[in-house]
N, CA, C and O of each residue as an XYZ file, in Angstrom:
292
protein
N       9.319     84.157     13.331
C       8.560     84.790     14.387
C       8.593     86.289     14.150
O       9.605     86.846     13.724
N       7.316     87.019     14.472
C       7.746     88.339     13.967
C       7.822     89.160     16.014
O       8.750     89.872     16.398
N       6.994     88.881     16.616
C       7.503     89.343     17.471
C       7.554     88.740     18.532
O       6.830     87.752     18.414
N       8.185     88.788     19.906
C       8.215     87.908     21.482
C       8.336     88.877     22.041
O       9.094     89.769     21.661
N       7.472     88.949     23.292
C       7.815     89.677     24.463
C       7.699     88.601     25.931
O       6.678     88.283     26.541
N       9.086     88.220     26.195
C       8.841     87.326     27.180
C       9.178     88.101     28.389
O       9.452     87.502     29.429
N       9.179     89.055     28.345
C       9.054     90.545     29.747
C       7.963     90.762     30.012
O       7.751     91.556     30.929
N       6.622     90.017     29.174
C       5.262     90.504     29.769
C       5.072     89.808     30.888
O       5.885     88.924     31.157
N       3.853     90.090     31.851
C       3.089     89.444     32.621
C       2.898     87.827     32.298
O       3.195     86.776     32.864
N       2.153     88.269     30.917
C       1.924     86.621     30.075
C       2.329     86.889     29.037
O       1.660     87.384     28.130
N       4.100     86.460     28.977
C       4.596     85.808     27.646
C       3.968     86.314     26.168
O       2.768     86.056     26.258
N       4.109     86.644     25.444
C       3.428     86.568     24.204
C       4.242     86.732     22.907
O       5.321     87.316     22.811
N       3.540     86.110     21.905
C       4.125     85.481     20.422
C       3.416     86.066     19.820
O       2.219     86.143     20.098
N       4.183     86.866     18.433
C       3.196     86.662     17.086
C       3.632     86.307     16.132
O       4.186     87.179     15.463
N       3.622     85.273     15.727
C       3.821     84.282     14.397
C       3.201     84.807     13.002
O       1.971     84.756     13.011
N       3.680     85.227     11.984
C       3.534     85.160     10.509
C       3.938     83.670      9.905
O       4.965     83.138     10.328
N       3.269     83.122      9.090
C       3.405     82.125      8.228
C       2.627     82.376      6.726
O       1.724     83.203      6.598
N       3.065     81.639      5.767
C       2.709     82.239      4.224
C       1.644     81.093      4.372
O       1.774     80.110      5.102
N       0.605     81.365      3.590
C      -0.811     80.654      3.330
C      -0.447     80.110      1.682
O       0.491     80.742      1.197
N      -0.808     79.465      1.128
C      -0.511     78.726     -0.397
C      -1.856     78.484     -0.895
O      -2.250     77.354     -0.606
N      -2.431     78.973     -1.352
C      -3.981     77.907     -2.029
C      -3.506     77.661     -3.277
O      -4.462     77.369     -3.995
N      -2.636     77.645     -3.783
C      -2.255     77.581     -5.283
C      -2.323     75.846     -5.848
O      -2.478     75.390     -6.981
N      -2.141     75.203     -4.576
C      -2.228     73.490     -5.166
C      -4.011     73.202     -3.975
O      -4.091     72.136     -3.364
N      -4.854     73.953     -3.882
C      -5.980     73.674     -3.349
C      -6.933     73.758     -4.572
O      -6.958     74.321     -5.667
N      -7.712     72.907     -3.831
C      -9.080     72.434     -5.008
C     -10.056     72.116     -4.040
O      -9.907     71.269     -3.159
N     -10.866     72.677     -4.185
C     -12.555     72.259     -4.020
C     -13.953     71.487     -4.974
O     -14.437     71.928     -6.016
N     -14.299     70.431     -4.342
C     -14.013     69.326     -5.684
C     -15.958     69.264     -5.580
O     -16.406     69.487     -4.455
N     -16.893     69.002     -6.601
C     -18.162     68.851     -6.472
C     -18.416     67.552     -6.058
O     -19.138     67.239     -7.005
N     -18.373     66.504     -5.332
C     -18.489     65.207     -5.901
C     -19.803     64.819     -6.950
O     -19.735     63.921     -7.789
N     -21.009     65.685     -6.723
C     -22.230     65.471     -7.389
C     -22.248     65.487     -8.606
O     -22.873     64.726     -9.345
N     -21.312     66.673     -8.995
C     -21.535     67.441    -10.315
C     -19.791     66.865    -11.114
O     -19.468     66.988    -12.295
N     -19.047     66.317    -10.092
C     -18.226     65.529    -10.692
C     -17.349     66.774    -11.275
O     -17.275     66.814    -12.503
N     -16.748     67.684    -10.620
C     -15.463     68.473    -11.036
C     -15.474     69.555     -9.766
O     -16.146     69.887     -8.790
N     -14.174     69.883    -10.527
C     -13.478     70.975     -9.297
C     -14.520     72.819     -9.305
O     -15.165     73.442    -10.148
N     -14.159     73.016     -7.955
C     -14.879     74.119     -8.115
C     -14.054     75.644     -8.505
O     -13.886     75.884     -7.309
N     -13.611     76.477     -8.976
C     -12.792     77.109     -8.990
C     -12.919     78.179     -7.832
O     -13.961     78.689     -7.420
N     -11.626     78.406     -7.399
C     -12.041     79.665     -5.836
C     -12.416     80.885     -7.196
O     -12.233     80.872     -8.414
N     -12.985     81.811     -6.279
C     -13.275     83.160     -6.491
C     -11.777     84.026     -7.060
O     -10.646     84.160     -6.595
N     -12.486     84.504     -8.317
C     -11.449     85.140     -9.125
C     -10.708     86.347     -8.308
O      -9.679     86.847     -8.764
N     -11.368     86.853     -6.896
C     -10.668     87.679     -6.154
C      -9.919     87.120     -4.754
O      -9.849     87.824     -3.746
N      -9.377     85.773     -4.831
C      -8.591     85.202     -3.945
C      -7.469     85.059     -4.451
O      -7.006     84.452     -5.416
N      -6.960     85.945     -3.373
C      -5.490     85.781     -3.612
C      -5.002     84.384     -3.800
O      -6.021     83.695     -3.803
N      -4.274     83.849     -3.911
C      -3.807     82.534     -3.573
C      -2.529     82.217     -2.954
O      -2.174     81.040     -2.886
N      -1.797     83.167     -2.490
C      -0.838     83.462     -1.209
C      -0.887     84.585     -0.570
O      -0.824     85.644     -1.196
N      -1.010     84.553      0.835
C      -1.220     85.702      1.446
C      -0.563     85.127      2.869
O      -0.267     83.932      2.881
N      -0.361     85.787      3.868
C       0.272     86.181      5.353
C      -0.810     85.985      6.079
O      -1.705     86.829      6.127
N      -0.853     84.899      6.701
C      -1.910     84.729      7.870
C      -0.968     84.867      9.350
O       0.061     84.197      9.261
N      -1.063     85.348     10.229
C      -0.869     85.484     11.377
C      -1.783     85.053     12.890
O      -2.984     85.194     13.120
N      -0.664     84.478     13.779
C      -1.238     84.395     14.835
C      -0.378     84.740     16.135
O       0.780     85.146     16.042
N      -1.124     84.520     17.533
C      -1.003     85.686     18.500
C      -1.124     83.977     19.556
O      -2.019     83.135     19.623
N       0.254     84.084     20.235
C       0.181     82.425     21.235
C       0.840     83.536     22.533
O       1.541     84.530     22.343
N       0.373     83.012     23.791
C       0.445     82.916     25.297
C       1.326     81.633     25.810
O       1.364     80.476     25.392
N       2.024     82.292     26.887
C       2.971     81.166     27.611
C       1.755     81.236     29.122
O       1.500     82.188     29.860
N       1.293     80.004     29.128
C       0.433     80.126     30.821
C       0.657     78.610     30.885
O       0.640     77.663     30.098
N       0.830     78.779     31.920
C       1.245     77.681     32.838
C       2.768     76.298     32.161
O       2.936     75.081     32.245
N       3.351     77.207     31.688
C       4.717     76.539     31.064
C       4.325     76.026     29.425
O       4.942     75.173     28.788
N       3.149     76.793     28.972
C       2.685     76.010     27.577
C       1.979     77.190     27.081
O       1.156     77.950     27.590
N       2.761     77.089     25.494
C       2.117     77.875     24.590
C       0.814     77.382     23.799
O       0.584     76.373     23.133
N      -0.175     78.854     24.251
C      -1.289     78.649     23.760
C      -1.977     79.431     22.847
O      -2.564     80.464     23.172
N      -1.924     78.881     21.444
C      -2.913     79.959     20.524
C      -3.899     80.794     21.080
O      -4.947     80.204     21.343
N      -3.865     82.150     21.368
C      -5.261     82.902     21.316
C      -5.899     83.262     20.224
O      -7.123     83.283     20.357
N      -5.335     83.661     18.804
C      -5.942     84.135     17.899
C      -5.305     83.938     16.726
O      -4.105     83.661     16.723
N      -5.842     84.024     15.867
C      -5.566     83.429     14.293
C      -5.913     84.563     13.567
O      -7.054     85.000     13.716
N      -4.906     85.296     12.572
C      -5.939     86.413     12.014
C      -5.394     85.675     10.336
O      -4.272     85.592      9.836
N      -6.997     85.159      9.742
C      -6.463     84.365      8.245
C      -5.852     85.599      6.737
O      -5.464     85.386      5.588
N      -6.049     86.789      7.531
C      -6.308     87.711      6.557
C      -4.578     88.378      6.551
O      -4.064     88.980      5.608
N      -3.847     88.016      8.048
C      -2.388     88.700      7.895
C      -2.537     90.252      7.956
O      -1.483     90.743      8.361
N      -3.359     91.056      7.727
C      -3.304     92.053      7.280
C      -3.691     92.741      5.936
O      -3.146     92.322      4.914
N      -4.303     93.438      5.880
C      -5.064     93.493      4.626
C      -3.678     94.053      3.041
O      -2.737     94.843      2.953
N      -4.105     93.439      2.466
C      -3.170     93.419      1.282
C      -1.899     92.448      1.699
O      -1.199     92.286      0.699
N      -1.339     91.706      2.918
C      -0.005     91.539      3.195
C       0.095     90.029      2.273
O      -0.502     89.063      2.747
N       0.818     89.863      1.026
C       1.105     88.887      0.092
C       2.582     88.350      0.569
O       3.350     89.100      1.173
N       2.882     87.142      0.287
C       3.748     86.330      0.246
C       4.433     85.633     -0.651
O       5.303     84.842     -0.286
């Protein structure tokens, strides 16, 4: 967890977790092979998200897939 503030009004979380595309594949079925990602994807990076405590239950508000720009894992 990177940060908690359970002193707010509404509770709040922000979660870091590491992203992996390194065993992902995107596959053609038509053309019968894999597609390769874009030679400028990282293939681990820090995605982060942002959860609320309302009504005794944590609730995702936001997902950021990017972590922060440059943030690698």
């Amino acid at each position: 967890m990177s940060e908690l503030d359970m002193d707010a009004q509404t509770p709040t979380a922000t979660l870091s977790d590491c992203v992996d595309l390194s065993g992902y594949e995107t596959y053609d079925v038509k053309a019968k092979k894999a597609i390769p990602l874009p030679a400028q994807q990282p293939l681990r990076y820090v995605m982060t998200a942002t959860a609320q405590r309302w009504d005794g239950r944590w609730m995702v508000t936001d997902i950021d897939p990017q972590g922060g720009a440059g943030a690698t894992c």
